[in-house]
C-alpha positions in Angstrom: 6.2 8.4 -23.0 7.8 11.5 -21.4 5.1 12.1 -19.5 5.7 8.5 -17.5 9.0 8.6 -17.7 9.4 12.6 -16.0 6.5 11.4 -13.4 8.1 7.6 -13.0 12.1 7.9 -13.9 12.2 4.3 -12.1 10.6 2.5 -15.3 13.9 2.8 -17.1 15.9 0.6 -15.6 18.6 -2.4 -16.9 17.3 -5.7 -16.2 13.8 -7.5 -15.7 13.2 -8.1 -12.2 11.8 -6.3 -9.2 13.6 -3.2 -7.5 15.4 -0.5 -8.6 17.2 -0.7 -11.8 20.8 0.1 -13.0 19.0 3.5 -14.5 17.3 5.0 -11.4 15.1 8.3 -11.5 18.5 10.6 -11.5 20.2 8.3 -14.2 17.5 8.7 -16.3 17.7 11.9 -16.5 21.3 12.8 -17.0 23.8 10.0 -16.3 25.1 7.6 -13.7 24.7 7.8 -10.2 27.5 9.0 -8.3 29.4 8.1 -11.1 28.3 4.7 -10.8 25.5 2.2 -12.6 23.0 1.2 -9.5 23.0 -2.5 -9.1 19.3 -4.2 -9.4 17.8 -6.9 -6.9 19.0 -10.0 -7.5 16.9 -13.1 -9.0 18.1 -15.6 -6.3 15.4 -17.9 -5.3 15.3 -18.9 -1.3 13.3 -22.0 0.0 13.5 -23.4 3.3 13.8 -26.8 3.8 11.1 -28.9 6.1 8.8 -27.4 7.8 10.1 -24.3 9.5 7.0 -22.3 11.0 6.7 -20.3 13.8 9.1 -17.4 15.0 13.1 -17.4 14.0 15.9 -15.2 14.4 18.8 -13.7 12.7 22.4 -15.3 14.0 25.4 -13.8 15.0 28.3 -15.0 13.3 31.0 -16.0 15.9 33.3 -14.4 13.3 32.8 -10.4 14.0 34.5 -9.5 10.5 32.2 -12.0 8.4 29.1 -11.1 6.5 27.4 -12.2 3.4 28.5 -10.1 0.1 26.6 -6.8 -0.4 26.1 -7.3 -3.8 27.4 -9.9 -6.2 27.4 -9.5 -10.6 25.3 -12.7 -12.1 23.3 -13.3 -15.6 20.5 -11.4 -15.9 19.8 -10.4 -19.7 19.6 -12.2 -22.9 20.0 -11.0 -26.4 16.4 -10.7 -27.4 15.6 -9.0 -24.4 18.4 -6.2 -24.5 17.3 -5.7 -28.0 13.4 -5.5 -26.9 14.7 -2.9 -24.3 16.3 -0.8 -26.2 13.9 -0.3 -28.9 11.2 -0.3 -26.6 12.8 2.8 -25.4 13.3 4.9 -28.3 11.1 7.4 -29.5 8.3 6.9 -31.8 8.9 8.1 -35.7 6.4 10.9 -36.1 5.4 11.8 -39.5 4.9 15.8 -40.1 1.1 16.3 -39.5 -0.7 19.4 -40.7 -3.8 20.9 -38.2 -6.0 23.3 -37.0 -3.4 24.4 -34.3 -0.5 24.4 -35.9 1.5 27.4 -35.8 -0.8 28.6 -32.8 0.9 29.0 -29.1 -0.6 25.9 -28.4 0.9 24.2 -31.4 4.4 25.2 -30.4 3.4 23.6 -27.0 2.7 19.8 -28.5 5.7 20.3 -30.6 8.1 21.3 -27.5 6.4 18.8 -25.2 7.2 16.0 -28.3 11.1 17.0 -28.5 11.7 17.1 -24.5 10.0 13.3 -24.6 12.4 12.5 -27.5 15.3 14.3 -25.5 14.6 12.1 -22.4 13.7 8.7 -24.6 17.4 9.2 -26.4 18.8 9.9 -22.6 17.9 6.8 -21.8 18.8 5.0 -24.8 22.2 6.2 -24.4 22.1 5.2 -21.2 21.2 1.2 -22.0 23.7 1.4 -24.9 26.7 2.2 -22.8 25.9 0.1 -19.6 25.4 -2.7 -22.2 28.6 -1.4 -24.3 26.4 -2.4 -27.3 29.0 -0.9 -29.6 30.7 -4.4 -29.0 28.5 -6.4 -30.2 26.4 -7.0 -33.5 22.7 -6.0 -33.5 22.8 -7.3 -29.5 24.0 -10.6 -30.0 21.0 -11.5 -31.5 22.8 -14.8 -33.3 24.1 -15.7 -29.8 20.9 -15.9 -27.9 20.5 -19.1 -25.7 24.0 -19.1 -26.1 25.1 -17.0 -23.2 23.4 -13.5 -21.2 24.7 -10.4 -20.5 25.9 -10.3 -16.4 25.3 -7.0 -14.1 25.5 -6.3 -11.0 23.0 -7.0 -8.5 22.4 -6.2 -4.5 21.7 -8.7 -2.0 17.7 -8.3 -1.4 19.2 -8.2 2.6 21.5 -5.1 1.8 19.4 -3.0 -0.5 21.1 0.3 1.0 24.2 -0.6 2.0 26.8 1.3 0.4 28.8 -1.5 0.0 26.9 -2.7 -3.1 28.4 -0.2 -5.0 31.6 -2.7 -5.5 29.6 -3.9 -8.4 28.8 -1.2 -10.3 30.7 -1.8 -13.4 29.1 -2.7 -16.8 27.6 -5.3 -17.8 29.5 -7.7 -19.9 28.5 -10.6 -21.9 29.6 -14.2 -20.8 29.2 -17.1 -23.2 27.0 -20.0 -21.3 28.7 -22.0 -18.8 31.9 -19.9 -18.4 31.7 -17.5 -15.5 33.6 -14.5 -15.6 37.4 -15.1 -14.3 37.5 -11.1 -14.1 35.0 -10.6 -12.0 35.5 -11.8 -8.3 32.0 -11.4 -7.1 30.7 -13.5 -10.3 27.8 -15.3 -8.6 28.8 -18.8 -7.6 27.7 -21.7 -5.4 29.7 -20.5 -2.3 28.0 -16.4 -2.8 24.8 -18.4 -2.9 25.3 -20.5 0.4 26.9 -17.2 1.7 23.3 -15.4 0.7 21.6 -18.4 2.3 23.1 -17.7 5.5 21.4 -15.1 6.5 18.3 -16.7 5.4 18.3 -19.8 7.7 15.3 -20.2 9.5 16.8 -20.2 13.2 14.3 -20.9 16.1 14.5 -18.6 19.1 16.1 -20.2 21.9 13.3 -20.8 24.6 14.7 -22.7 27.8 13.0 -25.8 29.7 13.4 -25.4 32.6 13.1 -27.6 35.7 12.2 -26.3 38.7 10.5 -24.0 36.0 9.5 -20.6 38.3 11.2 -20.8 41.6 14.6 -21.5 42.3 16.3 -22.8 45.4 19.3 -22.0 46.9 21.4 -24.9 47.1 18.8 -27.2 44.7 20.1 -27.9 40.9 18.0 -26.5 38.1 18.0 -28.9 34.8 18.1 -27.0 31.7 17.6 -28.2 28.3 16.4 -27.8 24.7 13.0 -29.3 23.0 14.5 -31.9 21.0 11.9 -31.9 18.5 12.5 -28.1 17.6 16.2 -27.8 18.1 17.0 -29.8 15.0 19.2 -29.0 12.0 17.4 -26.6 9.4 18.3 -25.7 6.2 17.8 -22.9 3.3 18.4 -23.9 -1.0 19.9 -20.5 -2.5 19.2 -21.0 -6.6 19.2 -19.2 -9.7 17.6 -20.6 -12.4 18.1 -18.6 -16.2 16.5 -18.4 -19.8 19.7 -19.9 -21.0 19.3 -23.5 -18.9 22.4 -22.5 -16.5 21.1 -23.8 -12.7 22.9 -22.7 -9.8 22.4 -23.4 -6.3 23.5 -24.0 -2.8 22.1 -25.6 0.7 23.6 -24.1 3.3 22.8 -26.0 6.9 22.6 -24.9 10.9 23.4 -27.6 13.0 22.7 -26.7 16.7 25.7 -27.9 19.0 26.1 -26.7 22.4 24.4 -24.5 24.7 26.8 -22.0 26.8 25.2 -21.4 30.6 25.9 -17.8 31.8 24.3 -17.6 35.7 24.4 -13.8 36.3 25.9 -14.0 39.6 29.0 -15.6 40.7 27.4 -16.9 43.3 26.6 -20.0 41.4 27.8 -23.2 39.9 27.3 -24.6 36.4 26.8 -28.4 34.8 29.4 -28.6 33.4 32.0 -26.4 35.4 32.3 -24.5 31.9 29.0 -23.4 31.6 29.2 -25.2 27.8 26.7 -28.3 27.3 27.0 -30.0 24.1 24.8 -32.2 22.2 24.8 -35.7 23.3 22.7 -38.5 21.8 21.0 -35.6 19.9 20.1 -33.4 22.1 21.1 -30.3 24.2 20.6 -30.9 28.1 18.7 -33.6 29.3 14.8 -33.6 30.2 13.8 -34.0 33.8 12.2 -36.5 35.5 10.9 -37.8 38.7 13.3 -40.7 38.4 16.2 -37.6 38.5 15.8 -36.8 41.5 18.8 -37.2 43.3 21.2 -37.0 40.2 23.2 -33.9 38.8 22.2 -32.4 35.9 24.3 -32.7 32.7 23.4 -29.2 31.7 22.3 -27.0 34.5 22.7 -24.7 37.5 23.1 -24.1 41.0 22.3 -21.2 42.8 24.3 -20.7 45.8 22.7 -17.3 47.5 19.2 -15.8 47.0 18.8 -13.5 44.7 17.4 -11.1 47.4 13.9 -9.5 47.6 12.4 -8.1 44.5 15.4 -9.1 42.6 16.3 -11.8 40.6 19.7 -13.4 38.3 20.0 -12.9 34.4 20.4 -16.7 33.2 22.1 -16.0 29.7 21.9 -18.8 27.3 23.4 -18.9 24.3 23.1 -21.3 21.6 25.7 -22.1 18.8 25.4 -23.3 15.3 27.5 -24.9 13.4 26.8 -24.1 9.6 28.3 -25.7 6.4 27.1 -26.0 3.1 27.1 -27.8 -0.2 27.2 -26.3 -4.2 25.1 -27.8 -7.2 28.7 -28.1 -8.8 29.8 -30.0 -6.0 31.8 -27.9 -4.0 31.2 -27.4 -0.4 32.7 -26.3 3.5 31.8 -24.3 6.3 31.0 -20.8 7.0 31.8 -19.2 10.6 29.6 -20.6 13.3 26.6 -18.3 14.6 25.3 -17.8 17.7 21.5 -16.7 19.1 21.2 -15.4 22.9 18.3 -15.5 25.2 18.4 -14.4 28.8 15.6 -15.6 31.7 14.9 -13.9 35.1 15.8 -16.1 37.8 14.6 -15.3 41.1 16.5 -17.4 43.9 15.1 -18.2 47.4 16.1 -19.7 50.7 14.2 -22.5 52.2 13.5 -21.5 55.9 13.6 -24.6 58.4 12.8 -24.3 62.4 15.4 -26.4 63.7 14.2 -27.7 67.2 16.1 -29.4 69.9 
């Protein structure tokens, strides 16, 4: 055992999932890091609604000050398990054995090599014991299991090293089933979950239809709109399911609804004049057709001057979401709007005409 432990510190850890645990290689040898326990990867299942294949993007919250928590404390450890833990981590009883090398230098060298493993196997049983504060509580809880789990603190799988996950480092306390901890304000909750999902939602890049689609006029509209079949409302579940029966989860769902026009030049006019086309009858922009011809584009732009040789305008386009979501327990609202931006080269030309008398 001290062999793995000196050459893999990372198999002591508090809690059963995948990650780093609360006892890291330099807690499990000598304390805490930092000062503080090092909070494991959460258990938080995501699934994506529909089918969402192909590319997507990260948005950009319209709120600069949001983001999702960096870490959050939830249940993670029953009784039995604790108590498995622990004694799985002490070291073996060894019974005085008599043999041909005892007393010789090499001996002395099993018998040294035996105490440093016990040294480091009581390390980290001291270790579990206090982050568990298992002084509190008789022979684990063992009469209490499915009645309850012990919560920790965990990082948000997106945040791994941000330092910012250190706001739950405290110890792990034990919570009876059903009644999340009042005293802890990052206790994991429907709203964390949909807050989680967030960043998780399966956001298409926005790719422009374009119509004339290479070459632009000066003076001639260009329609612009959105595939209607892939610009759609998508959706990610957040859920944690436990030992004890507790199920917690959250949807949290983009809605796409309006498409902001940027020309790159000032030489240019906009459909609408504010550059902002919302959805209407479900769907961003209009397509063209040959029927069109002479109409104006309800989302689009004109290009008053060429863009001049070997140069072209940077169309911005930026897309906005509107995102709420909804708790297993009920409770529900929205989360700041996010935005994804895409930008086209648009080279502009004049039509030359011979006017003759």
């Amino acid at each position: 055992m001290a062999i793995l432990l000196l050459a893999e510190p990372s198999v002591a850890y508090a809690g059963g999932g995948k990650g780093k645990g609360a006892l890291n290689g330099a807690e499990a040898h000598g304390g805490k890091k930092n000062g503080k326990y090092h909070a494991e990867v959460s258990h938080v299942q995501i699934t994506a609604g529909g089918d969402r294949g192909g590319k997507t993007v990260k948005l950009n919250p319209k709120d600069p000050d949001w983001e999702a928590p960096a870490c959050w404390y939830e249940p993670k450890t029953t009784p039995k398990e604790l108590k498995e833990k622990i004694e799985s981590a002490k070291p073996e009883k060894r019974k005085p054995e008599k043999d041909e090398d005892s007393g010789t230098i090499f001996g002395d060298l099993e018998e040294s090599n035996q105490k440093a493993a016990d040294a480091v196997a009581n390390q980290v049983v001291g270790l579990y014991e206090n982050y568990y504060q298992t002084e509190k509580y008789d022979d684990y809880n063992i009469d209490k299991q499915g009645k309850g789990m012990f919560w920790e603190g965990v990082r948000n799988p997106n945040k791994a090293d941000d330092p910012k996950a250190d706001a739950c480092s405290e110890h792990a306390i034990w919570v009876p089933k059903g009644k999340p901890p009042k005293s802890m304000p990052l206790a994991v909750s429907p709203k964390i979950l949909a807050q989680y999902a967030y960043e998780e939602l399966p956001i298409p890049g926005t790719e422009l239809s374009l119509n004339p689609e290479n070459k632009q006029t000066v003076n001639l509209d260009t329609w612009v709109w959105l595939n209607k079949g892939k610009f759609k409302p998508v959706d990610v579940t957040a859920s944690l399911d436990l030992l004890d029966g507790t199920h917690l989860s959250a949807t949290t769902t983009a809605k796409p609804t309006s498409l902001t026009l940027e020309p790159g030049t000032d030489d240019a006019k906009t459909y609408p004049g504010s550059g902002k086309c919302v959805v209407k009858n479900g769907q961003l922009g209009e397509e063209y057709s040959v029927g069109k011809k002479d109409k104006t584009p309800p989302c689009g732009v004109r290009y008053l001057r060429a863009s001049g040789q070997n140069g072209s305008y940077p169309l911005k386009a930026t897309l906005t979401w509107k995102i709420a979501w909804k708790g297993s327990d009920g409770s529900g609202g929205d989360l700041p709007a996010g935005t994804f931006s895409t930008t086209k080269n648009m080279t502009v030309k004049e039509i030359q005409s011979i006017v003759r008398d």
